[in-house]
C-alpha positions, 0 to 999 in steps of 0.5 A: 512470601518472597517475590522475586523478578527475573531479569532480561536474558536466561535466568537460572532461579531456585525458589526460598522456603517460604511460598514465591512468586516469580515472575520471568521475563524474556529469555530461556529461565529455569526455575526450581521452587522449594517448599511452599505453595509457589506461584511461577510465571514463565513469560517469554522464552523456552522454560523449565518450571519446576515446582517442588512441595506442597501445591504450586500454580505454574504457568510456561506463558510464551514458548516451548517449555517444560512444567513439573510439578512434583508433590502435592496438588499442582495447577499447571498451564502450559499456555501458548505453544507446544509445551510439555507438563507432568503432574507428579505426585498429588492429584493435579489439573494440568491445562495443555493450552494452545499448540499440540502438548504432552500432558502427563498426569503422573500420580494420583487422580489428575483432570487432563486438560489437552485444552486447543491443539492436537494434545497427547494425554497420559494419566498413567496412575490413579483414577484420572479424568480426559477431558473434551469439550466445546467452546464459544470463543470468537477466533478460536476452534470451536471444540477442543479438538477440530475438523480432522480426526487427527485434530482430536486429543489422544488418550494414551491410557484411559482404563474403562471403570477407572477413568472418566471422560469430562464433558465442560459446560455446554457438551452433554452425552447425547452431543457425542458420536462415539465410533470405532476407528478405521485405518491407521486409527484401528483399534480405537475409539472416536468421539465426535461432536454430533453438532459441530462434526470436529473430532473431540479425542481418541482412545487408545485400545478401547472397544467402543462398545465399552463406553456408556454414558457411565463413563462421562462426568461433568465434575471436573475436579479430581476424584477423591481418593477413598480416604478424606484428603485435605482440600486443596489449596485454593488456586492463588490469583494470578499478579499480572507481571509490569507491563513494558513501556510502549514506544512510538517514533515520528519525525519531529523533522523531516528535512535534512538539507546537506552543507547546512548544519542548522537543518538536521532531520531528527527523529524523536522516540517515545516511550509511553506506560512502565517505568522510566527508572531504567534506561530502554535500549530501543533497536530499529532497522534504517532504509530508504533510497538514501545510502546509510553511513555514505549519504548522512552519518551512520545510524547504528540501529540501536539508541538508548532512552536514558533513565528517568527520560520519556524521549530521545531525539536521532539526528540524521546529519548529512554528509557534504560531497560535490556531487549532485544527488536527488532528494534522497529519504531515510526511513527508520521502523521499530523493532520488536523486543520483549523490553518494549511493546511497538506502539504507533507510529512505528515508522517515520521518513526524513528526506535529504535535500543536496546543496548541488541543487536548485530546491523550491520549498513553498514553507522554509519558515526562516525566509522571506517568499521568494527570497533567493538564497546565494551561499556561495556568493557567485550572483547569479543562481547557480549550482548550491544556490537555492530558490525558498518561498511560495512565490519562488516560480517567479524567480524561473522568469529570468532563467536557471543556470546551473554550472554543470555539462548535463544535457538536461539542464538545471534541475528545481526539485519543488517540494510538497505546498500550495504555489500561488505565482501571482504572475506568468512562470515564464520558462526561457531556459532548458529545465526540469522541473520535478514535483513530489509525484515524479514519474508516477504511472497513472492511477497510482497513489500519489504523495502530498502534492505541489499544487500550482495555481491562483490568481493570475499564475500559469505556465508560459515558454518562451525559448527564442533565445535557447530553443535547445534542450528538453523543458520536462515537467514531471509530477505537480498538480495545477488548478486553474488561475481562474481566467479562462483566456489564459491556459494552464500551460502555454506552448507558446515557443518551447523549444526542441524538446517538451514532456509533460509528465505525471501531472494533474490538471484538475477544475480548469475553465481554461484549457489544459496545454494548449499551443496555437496558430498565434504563437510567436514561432508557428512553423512548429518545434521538435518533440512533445510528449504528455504522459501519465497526466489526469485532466478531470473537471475541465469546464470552461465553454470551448476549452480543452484538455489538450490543443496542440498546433504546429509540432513535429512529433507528438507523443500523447501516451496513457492519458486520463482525460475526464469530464469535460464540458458542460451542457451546452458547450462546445467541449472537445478532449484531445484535438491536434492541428497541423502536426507532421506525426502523432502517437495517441495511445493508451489514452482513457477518455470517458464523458466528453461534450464533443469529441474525444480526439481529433486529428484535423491536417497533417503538415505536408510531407508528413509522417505516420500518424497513430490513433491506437489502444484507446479507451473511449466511454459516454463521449459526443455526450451533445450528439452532434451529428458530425462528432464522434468518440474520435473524428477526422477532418482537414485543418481549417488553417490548409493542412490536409489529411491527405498529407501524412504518410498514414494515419492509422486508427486500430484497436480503440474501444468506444463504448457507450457514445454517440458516433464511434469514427466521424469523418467530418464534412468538408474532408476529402479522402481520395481514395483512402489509401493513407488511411486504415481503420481496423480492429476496432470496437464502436459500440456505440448508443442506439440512433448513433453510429459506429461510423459517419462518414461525412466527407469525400472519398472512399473510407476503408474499414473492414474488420471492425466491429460493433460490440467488442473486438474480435466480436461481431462485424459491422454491417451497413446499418452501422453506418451512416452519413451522406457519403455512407455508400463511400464506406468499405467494410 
């Protein structure tokens, strides 16, 4: 017996004498066996698998391929895929296997199996047996044929008294349904399976009234000539082929920091099972925002695992330029090939960090916390320079400059970890300050945090001496330092321009952004901007998810702002204080102790204020009488409602609380021409209302209703307080 292996790629391979076994692997083979009872395995690819005397067992596997097996008495299976099988001389079982076959016995008394597919059948001569059947394999059609008539096998030349029909196990005669054809199928005969409906085969030419249970067997061997012929040779075991090694990548190091040669990201491959005697070629595809080939060294797609090695190790070497860049990542995934099986992990990412810019990592294991790093030697941090250690926010108390005419400022891009200041982040300078979550939307799934919080530590402006220039705060997740005097963020003298976006404030007892009447320039500044924060858990009695005082222009926009206060507290959501114009939209606002948001004075001389697409659910959860889902009044620092240019309250959705607008007591609208209130839907609790007017002056508030919008009108019963009567619907 000789054993031979293909190799990788189109193998042409003519069998000895004596019985082989071959084994192929990838690739379009052809094999043509000698004498001998061969036993051929295709594998992958398109193959020609010819067997020659005596009896083979021939098995095409993956692909599209062609089984022949000449003389004596062949087993064949054509496996996977549409394939093609002949018989030849000898009585033959031929199995079409998965995917729509042609089945050809040729000569002598040969068992067609159409097996799974739509297979075509042809015994041709000899006394042959078309076989049908159903199965009980989980994923798998129930039957051999399926639910169309054009699923069903067809027997090209079944010859009633000289063929059988074969039934496997579990079919039986009196399971069959055996019916003329119609339409294209006329002049045939249909049989279905009575219990499953799918159509089992067609016989050509075939009268039905000609099949009786005469016809049927369940002995699926060939039928015996009428003279004794040898047993055939018992079909040989099939030797499983070696199985391929695995490979799986990480990254061992994910960070890659240009101009310093020590810190190079690499990638490490794995192979795990077969044989390491050979080297494995192993292919990958490289993407990410990071340029390959521009950005870090080319990496070519491809790398070799030498012989007698399980690992290899892709470095990802950045390429020096003076150009600022943002942290870019490369992303490699494997590649499937028929030399390996793709095991996991099968992607990784290294990220690029720029020497152009000011970096905070909260795990540089080499350096001390909060050491600055100076490569440049210039003293102060500057552009190169970089800002290492878990303590490293405190080194921002002195400022950041960065040699660069870029309106925004220095730029930290802070990495994922735990930042425990230990004292005030005193920002003086213009600033963005990027975390790992960046200007993502609201609701997003979010990467592994920069969480900043402990002990003693929050965030405070103090910009007397720059007040020009945006401070941006983009992407973190804070915590509370655990003092509930102290808030999370404090606007004490901000400065031009403040946003404060993608954050997440999370288990506060201390307000969440907070600006007041004692901060060291109260006339205000220019724009603030909260966008695409989460503020969840915000216990603290009194405190708030936002207290803005004295600002020009606030944008307060697609906000989420749940679970704030306690019982017995007195817990409101978004309150604003003497402002010159607002935008609140988009918000979402759901279990709030008292109020959801509240306007209270415009500074005089004041622009438009804007309450609009709103969201709010189980809000005034207390039911104070004179809150409400969203509730105006005056400022008790002086500013009065009646100062903007208008303040429009529309499209806001209050669901499931305890009032829906509340004019506070002591608020005097005049006439009420500043202000509009329409299309709004206050469906609010039983015993509460969806308007409570507890001021002065004439409220208009038609076109509002009272369940959805555009649903039903309110009426006077959804009104209430002691000047109700003042309340235009």
């Amino acid at each position: 017996m000789a054993v031979i292996n293909g190799m990788p790629g189109n193998n042409f391979i003519v069998g000895t004498p004596a019985s082989d076994q071959i084994f192929l692997l990838a690739g379009n083979d052809t094999v043509f066996s000698q004498q001998g009872g061969d036993l051929i395995f295709g594998n992958f690819g398109n193959d020609l698998l010819s067997g020659n005397e005596n009896n083979d067992s021939i098995f095409g596997e993956q692909g599209t391929d062609i089984l022949i097996g000449n003389q004596d008495d062949d087993f064949m299976n054509g496996n996977q895929d549409n394939d093609t099988l002949y018989g030849g001389q000898g009585n033959d079982i031929l199995y079409g296997g998965q995917g729509n076959d042609l089945v050809s016995g040729d000569r002598g008394n040969d068992v067609l199996h159409g097996d799974l597919g739509a297979d075509v059948l042809l015994g041709d001569g000899g006394q042959d047996i078309f076989v049908m059947g159903r199965r009980n394999i989980f994923g798998q059609s129930p039957t051999t044929g399926g639910p169309l008539i054009t699923d069903a096998d067809i027997a090209v030349d079944f010859e009633d008294g000289q063929d059988l029909l074969g039934l496997e196990p579990g079919l039986a005669f009196e399971n069959l349904l055996i019916t003329a054809g119609t339409g294209p199928f006329t002049g045939t005969t249909v049989i279905q399976d009575a219990v499953t409906s799918n159509y089992l085969m067609v016989l050509s030419g075939v009268n039905p009234n000609q099949i009786t249970a005469a016809d049927f067997t369940t002995n699926l061997n060939p039928i015996p000539a009428p003279t004794p012929t040898p047993t055939p040779t018992p079909t040989p075991t099939p030797i499983p082929p070696p199985q391929p090694s695995t490979i799986s990548v990480e990254a061992t190091t994910n960070i890659a920091v240009e101009g310093d040669p020590a810190t190079n990201g690499i990638f490490t491959l794995t192979r795990t099972g077969g044989s390491t005697a050979a080297a494995l070629t192993v292919n990958y595809t490289v993407q990410g925002t990071a340029a390959n080939g521009t950005r870090y060294q080319m990496l070519n797609e491809s790398v070799t695992i030498p012989a007698g090695a399980t690992t290899v190790e892709l470095p990802v070497v950045p390429i020096n330029n003076d150009s600022p860049n943002t942290v870019e990542d490369v992303t490699i995934t494997l590649s499937n090939s028929g030399f390996y099986i793709v095991g996991t992990p099968n992607t990784a990412q290294v990220k690029i960090l720029d020497d152009d810019w000011v970096y905070v990592d909260d795990n540089w294991a080499t350096l001390a916390n909060g050491t600055p790093v100076d490569p440049d030697g210039d003293g102060p941090l500057t552009e190169g320079d970089g800002i290492i250690g878990i303590n490293a926010f405190a080194q921002i108390q002195g400022g950041i400059n960065r040699v660069s005419t870029t309106p925004t400022g220095s730029l930290v891009q802070v990495l994922p970890g735990m930042y425990i200041p230990g004292q005030v982040i005193n920002i003086n300078k213009p600033v963005q300050l990027l975390g790992p979550n960046a200007n993502q939307a609201l609701g997003a799934t979010r990467n592994p945090e920069a969480t900043i919080g402990g002990a003693g530590g929050f965030v405070e402006f103090d910009r007397a001496g720059s007040p020009a220039g945006p401070i941006i705060i983009n992407g973190f997740q804070f915590t509370s330092d655990g003092i509930a005097e102290t808030p999370v963020m404090n606007l004490r003298d901000p400065g031009s321009e403040v946003v404060i976006r993608s954050n997440t404030f999370t288990n506060l007892i201390e307000d969440g952004i907070f600006r007041s009447l004692n901060s060291p320039n109260p006339q205000g500044f220019g724009t603030l901007t909260v966008q695409d924060n989460l503020f969840d858990g915000i216990t603290g009695n009194g405190k708030r998810a936002m207290f803005i005082y004295e600002v020009d222009t606030v944008n307060i926009i697609n906000n989420a702002v749940n679970n704030v206060g306690n019982a017995g507290e007195d817990a409101p959501g978004i309150l604003l204080d003497t402002i010159g114009s607002a935008n609140i939209s988009g918000n979402r606002l759901n279990t709030v102790r008292q109020q959801g948001i509240q306007v209270a004075g415009v500074r005089a001389g004041g622009g438009t204020v804007t309450i609009q697409n709103n969201l709010l659910e189980n809000i005034n959860t207390n039911n104070g009488g004179t809150d409400g889902a969203i509730r105006l009044r005056e400022s008790p620092f002086g500013a009065t409602l009646s100062n903007a240019g208008s303040i429009v309250v529309r499209d806001n959705r209050v669901m499931g609380s305890n009032n829906g607008l509340a004019i506070r007591p002591g608020t005097n609208l005049g006439t009420g021409d500043f202000l509009t209130v329409t299309n709004n839907a206050f469906a609010v609790n039983g015993g509460t209302f969806s308007i409570i007017h507890n001021g002065t002056g004439t409220l208009n508030a038609a076109g509002n209703f009272s369940d959805m919008i555009g649903g039903t009108a309110l009426t006077v019963v959804n009104v209430g307080g002691t000047s109700a009567g003042s309340v235009v619907l």
